[in-house]
C-alpha positions as CSV (number, residue, x, y, z in Angstrom):
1,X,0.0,0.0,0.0
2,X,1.6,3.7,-1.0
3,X,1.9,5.8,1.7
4,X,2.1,9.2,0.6
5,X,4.1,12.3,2.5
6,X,1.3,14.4,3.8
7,X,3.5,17.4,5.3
8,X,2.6,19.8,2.6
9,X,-0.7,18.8,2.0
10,X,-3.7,21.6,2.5
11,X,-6.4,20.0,1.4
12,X,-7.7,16.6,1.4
13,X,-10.8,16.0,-1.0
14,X,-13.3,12.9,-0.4
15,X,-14.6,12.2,-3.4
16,X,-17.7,9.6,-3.0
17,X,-17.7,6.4,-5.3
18,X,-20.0,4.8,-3.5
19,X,-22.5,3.2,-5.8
20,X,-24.7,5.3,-6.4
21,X,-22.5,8.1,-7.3
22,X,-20.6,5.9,-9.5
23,X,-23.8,5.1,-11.6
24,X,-24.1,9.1,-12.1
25,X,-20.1,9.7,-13.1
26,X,-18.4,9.8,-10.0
27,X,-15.3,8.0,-12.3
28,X,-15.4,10.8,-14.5
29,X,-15.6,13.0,-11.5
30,X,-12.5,11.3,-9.9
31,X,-10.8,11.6,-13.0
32,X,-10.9,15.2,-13.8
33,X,-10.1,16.4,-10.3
34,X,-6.8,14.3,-10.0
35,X,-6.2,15.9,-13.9
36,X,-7.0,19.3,-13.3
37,X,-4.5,18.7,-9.8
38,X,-1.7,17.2,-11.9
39,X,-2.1,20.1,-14.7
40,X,-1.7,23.0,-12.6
41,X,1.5,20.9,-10.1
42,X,-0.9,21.1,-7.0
43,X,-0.4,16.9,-6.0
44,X,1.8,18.1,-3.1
45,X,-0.9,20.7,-1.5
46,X,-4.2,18.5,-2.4
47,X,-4.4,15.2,-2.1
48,X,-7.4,13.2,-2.8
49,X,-9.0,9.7,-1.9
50,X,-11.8,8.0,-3.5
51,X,-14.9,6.6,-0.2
52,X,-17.5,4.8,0.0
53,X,-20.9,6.2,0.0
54,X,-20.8,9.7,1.6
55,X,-24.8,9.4,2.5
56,X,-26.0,12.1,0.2
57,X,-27.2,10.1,-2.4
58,X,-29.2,12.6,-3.8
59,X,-26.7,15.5,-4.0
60,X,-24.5,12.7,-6.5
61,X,-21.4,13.4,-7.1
62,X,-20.6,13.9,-3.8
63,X,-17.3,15.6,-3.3
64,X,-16.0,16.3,0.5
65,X,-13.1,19.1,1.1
66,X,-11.4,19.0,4.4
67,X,-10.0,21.2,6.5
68,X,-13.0,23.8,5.1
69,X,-15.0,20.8,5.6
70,X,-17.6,22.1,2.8
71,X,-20.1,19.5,0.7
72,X,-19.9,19.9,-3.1
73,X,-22.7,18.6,-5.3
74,X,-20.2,18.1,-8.7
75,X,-22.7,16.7,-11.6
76,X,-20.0,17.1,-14.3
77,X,-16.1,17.7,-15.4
78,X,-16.9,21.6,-15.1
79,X,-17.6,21.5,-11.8
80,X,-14.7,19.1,-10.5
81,X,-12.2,21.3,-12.0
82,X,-13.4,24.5,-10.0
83,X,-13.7,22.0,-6.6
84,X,-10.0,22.0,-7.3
85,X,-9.4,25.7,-7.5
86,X,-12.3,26.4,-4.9
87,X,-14.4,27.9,-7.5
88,X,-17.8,26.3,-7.4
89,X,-20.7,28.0,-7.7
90,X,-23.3,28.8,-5.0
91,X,-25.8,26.4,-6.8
92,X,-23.5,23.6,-5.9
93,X,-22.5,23.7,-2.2
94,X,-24.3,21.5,-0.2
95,X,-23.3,22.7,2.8
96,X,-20.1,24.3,4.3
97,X,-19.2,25.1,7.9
98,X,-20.9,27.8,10.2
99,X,-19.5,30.3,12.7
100,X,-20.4,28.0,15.4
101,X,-18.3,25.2,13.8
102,X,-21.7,23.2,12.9
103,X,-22.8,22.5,9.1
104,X,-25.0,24.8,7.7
105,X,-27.2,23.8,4.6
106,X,-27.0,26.1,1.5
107,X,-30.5,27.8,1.3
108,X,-30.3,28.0,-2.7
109,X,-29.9,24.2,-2.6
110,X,-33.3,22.2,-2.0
111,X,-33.4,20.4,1.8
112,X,-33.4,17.1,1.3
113,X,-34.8,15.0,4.3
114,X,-32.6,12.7,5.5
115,X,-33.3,9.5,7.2
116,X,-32.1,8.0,10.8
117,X,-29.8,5.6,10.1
118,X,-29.9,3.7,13.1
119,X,-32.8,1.8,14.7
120,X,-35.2,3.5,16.8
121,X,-36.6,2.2,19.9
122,X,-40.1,0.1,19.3
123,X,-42.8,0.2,22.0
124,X,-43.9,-2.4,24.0
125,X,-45.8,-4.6,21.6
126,X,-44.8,-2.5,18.4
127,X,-45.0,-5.0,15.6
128,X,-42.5,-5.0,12.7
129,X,-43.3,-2.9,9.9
130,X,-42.9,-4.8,6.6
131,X,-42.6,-3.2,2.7
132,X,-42.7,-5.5,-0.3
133,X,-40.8,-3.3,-2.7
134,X,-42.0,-4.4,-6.7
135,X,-38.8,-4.0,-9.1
136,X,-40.0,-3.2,-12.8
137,X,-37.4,-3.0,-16.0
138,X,-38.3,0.4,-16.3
139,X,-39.4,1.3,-20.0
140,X,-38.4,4.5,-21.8
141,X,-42.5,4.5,-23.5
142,X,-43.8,6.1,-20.2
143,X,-47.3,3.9,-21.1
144,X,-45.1,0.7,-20.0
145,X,-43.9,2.5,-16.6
146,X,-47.6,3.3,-16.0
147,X,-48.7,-0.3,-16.6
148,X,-46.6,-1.8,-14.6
149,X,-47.6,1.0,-11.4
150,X,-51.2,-0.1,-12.2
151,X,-50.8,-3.5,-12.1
152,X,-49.2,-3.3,-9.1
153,X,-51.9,-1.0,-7.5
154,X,-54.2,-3.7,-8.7
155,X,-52.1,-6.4,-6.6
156,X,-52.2,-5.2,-3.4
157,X,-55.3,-6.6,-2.3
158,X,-53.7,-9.8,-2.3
159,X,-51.0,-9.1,0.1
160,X,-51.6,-8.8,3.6
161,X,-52.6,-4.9,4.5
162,X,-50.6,-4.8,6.9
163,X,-47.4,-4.5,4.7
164,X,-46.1,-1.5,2.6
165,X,-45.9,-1.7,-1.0
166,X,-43.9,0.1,-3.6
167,X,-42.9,0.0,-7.1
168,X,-39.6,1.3,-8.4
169,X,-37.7,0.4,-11.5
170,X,-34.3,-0.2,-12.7
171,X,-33.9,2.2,-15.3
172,X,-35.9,4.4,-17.4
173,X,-38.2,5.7,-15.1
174,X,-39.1,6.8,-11.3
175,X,-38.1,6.1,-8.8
176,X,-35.4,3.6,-8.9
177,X,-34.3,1.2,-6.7
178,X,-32.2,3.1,-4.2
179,X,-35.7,5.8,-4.1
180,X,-37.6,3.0,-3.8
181,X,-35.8,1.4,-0.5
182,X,-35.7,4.7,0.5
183,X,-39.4,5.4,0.6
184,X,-40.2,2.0,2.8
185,X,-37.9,3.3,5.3
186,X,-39.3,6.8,5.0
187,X,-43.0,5.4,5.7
188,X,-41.2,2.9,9.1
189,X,-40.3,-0.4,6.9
190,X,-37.7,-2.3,9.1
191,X,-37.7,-4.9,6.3
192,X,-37.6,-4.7,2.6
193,X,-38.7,-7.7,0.9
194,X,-37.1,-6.8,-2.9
195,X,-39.2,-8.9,-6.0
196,X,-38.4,-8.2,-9.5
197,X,-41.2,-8.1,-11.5
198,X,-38.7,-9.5,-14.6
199,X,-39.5,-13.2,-16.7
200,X,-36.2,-14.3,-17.0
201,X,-33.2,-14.6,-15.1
202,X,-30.3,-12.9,-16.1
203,X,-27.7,-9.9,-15.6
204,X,-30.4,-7.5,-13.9
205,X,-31.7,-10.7,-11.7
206,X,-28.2,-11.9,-10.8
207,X,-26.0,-8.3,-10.4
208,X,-27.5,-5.1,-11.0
209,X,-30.8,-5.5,-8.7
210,X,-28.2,-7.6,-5.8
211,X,-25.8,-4.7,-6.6
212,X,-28.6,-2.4,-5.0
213,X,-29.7,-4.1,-2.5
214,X,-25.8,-4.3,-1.2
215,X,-25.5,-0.8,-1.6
216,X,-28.9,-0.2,0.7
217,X,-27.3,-2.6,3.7
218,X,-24.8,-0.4,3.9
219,X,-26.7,3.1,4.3
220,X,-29.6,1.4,6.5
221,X,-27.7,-1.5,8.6
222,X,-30.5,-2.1,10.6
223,X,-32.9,-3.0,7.7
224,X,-33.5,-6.6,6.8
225,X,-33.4,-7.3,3.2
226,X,-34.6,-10.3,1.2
227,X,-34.6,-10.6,-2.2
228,X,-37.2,-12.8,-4.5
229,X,-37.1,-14.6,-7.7
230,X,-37.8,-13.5,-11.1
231,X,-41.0,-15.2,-12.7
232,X,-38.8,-18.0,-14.7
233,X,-40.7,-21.2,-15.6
234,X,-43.8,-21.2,-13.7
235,X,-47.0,-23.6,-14.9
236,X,-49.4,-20.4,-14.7
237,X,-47.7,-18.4,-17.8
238,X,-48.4,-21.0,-19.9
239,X,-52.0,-19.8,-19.3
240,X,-51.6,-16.3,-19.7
241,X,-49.8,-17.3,-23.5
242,X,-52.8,-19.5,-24.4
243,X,-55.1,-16.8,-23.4
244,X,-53.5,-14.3,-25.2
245,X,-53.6,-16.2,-28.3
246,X,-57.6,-16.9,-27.8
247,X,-58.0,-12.9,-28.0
248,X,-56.6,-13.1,-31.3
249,X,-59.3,-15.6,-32.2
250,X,-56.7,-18.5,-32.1
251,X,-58.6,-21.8,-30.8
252,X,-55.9,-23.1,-28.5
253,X,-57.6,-26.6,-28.4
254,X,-58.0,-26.8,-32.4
255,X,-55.8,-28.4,-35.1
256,X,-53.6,-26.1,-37.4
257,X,-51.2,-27.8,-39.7
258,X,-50.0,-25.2,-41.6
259,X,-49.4,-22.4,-38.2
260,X,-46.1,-21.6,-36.8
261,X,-46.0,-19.8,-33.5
262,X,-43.0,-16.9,-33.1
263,X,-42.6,-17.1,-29.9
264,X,-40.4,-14.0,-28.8
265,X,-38.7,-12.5,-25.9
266,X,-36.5,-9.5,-25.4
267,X,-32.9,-10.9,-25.5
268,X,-30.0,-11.3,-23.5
269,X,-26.4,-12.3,-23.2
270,X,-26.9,-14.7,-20.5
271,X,-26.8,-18.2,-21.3
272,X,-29.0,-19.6,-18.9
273,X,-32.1,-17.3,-19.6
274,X,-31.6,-17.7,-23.4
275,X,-31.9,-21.5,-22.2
276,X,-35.0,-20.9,-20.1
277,X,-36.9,-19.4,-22.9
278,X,-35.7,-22.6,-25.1
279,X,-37.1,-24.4,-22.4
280,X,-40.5,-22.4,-22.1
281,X,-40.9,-22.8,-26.1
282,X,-40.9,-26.5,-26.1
283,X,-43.6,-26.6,-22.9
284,X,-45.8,-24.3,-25.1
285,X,-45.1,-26.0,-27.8
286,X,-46.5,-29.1,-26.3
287,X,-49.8,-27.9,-25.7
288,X,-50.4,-26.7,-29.0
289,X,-51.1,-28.3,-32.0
290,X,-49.4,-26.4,-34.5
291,X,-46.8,-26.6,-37.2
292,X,-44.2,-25.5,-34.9
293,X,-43.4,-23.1,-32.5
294,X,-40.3,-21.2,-33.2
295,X,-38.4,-18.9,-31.0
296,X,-36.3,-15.5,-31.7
297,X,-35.3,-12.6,-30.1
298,X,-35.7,-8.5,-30.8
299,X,-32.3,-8.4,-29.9
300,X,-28.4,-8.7,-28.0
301,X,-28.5,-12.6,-30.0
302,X,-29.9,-15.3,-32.7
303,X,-31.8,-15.9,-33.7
304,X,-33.2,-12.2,-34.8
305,X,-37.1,-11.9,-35.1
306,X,-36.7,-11.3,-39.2
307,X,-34.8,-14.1,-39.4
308,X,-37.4,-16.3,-37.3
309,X,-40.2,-14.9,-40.2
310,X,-38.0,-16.5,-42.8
311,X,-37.6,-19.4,-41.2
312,X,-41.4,-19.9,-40.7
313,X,-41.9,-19.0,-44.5
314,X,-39.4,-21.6,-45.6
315,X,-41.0,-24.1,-43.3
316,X,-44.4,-23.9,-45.2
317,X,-46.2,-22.1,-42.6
318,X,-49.0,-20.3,-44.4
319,X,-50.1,-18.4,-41.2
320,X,-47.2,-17.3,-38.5
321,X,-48.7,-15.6,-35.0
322,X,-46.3,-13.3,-33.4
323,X,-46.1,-14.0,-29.5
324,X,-44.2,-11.7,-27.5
325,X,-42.8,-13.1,-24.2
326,X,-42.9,-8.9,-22.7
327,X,-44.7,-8.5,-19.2
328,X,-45.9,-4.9,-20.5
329,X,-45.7,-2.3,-23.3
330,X,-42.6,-0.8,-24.4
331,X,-40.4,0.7,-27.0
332,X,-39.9,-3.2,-28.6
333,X,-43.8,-4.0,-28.5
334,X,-44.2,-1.0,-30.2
335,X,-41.3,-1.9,-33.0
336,X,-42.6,-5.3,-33.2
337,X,-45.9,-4.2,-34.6
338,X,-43.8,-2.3,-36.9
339,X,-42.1,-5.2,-38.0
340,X,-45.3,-7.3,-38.5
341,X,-46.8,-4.6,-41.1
342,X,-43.2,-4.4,-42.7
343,X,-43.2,-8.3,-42.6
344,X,-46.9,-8.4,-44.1
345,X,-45.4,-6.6,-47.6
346,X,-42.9,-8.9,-47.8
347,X,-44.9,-12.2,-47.3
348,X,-48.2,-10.8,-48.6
349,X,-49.3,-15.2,-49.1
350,X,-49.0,-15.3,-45.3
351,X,-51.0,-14.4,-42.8
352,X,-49.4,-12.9,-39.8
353,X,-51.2,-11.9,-36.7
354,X,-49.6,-10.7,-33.4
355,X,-50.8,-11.5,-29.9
356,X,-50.3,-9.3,-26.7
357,X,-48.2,-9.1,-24.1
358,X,-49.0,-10.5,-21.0
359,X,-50.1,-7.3,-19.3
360,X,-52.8,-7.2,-16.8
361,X,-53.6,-10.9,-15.6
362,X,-54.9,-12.6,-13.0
363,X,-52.5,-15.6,-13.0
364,X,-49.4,-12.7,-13.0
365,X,-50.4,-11.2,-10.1
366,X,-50.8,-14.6,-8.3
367,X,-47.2,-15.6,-9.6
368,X,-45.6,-12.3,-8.2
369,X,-47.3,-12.4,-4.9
370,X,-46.1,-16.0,-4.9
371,X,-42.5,-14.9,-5.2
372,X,-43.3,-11.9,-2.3
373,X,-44.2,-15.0,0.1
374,X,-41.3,-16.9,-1.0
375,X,-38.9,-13.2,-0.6
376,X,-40.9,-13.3,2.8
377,X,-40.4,-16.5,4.1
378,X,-36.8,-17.3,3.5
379,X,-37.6,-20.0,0.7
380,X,-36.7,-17.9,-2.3
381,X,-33.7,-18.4,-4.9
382,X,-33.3,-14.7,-4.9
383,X,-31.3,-15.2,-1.5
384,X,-28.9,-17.4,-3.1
385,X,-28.3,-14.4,-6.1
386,X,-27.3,-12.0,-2.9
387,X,-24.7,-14.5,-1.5
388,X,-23.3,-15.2,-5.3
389,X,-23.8,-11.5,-5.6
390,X,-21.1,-10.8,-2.6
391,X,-18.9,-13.2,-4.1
392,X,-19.0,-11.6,-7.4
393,X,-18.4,-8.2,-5.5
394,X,-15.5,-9.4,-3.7
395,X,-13.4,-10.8,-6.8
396,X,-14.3,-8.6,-9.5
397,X,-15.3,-5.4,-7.4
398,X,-19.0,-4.0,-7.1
399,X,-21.1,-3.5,-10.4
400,X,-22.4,-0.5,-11.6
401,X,-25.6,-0.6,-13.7
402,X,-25.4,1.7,-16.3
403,X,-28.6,3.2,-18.4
């Protein structure tokens, strides 16, 4: 480990990488304070060390200056240069120290509410209070973010009243994960039961949601947190497909010879969710009496949906029925509608129909409070992803979901 001579040193900046401020540039940040210091020959009166999480999540980046012992709110490269030369702008002091040798909060910043980090004292009899926090994808169509809110609105009266629940999302959309933990223990929650409200299991499931959850122990050590298991291979989707092919006028139960069924998902890089969906195409496949049911992806790997369409064609099929494998609207259901009219001029002796999504269903809601009981009651898989999670963390270091 360096040790560095400290003797001329006059300031010492802290400059958060804590997670949260990693995910909104705090690299970048690093970087350009250590260049701007090494441009203008200042290493030997500022030195610098990256922290973890500083507790200001929502003044990200979070950069420290001691002895002045002043807060700096640095969003870009601008403002880390004139942290170095102590030139920031009002706008971007959170708070600096007082007459009385106290922290005083700038007044042209807006006070954010902090919360007690520590656990309070519960009266005699006090029960626990308990939030189930729903994790959506996030979609950047604002209708999918809104259907996925609803749905969970329309949930609730299946789980117990006396629990808290929220919806957040990973990306795309408000609030995210860390706003969402927040909230439960805003409104009391002393545990967060976390369920993703995502079909397959892959790098979300396995890192980026664990990656959160991590990051939350660590500002709110006396919260439990248990995670839950993504929806996988479940006997009650296979209704919700056959049902959304009967809305197309599809008779589930009936012969057709010369059909082929697209079955298609969103995509991803992970080998054992590619080899889930593989696996939920051949148990759909099997209660169907079609030409085939095929598979393909809207993107990230093969095979491509276009490619699936001319596969069909060659096949014989005279009548192909787009199935998406989506829990709720988005930017992709709205291009794969595209595609079907675009595939429609260049098949025009083939019929193609598309189904929905899964949407609003009775048998999704009962899946995902299914997987809040399992997050509640120690018996879900998600558990295992935290401890693999930690392990990941410790060799490789602590991911950092980008959007």
């Amino acid at each position: 480990m360096t040790t560095w001579n400290l003797q001329k040193t006059q300031r010492h900046l802290l400059i958060c990488n804590g997670a949260t401020c990693l995910s909104a540039g705090g690299e970048e940040v690093t970087q350009a304070i250590r260049r701007e210091i090494a441009e203008h020959k200042l290493d030997e009166e500022i030195h610098t060390s990256r922290t973890r999480c500083n507790g200001r999540c929502k003044d990200k980046c979070v950069v420290i200056s001691y002895p002045d012992a002043t807060w700096y709110h640095v969003p870009n490269d601008e403002v880390a240069r004139a942290v170095v030369h102590e030139e920031v702008e009002e706008e971007n002091i959170i708070y600096r120290l007082g007459a009385e040798g106290t922290f005083e909060h700038n007044d042209k910043r807006e006070t954010i509410q902090g919360i007690h980090k520590y656990k309070r004292k519960k009266k005699a009899g006090e029960k626990v209070k308990k939030a189930i926090l729903f994790v959506g994808h996030g979609s950047k169509l604002e209708a999918g973010n809104e259907e996925v809110r609803q749905f969970v609105e329309r949930t609730r009266y299946l789980i117990d009243p006396s629990f808290l629940v929220e919806t957040c999302f990973l990306e795309f959309a408000a609030p995210d994960i860390e706003e969402g933990i927040e909230n439960c223990v805003e409104k009391g929650a002393e545990e967060v039961h976390v369920v993703p409200i995502i079909l397959l299991h892959a790098g979300h499931s396995k890192l980026h949601i664990p990656a959160e959850i991590e990051h939350a122990r660590e500002h709110f050590p006396h919260i439990t947190f248990t995670y839950g298991q993504t929806i996988g291979i479940h006997d009650k989707i296979f209704k919700i497909l056959l049902a959304r092919l009967e809305e197309i006028g599809f008779d589930t139960e009936g012969q057709h010879p010369d059909t082929t069924i697209l079955f298609i998902a969103r995509g991803s890089s992970d080998a054992g969710a590619k080899a889930d969906f593989y696996k939920i195409t051949q148990l759909l496949a099997e209660k169907l009496h079609v030409k085939s049911v095929e598979c393909a992806f809207m993107g990230v790997t093969t095979p491509t949906v276009p490619d699936g369409i001319e596969h069909c064609v060659k096949s014989g099929a005279k009548r192909i029925v787009m199935l998406p494998y989506f829990l709720f609207t988005g930017i992709l259901m709205e291009r794969m509608k595209k595609m079907r009219e675009q595939f429609g001029e260049v098949y025009p002796d083939v019929a193609i129909d598309i189904a929905g999504y899964f949407g609003y269903h009775p048998e999704l809601q009962h899946v995902l409070v299914e997987r809040a009981e399992q997050a509640i009651n120690g018996t879900s898989t998600g558990m295992q992803d935290l401890e693999n999670y930690r392990e990941y963390a410790r060799i490789h270091g602590p991911v950092h979901h980008q959007h």
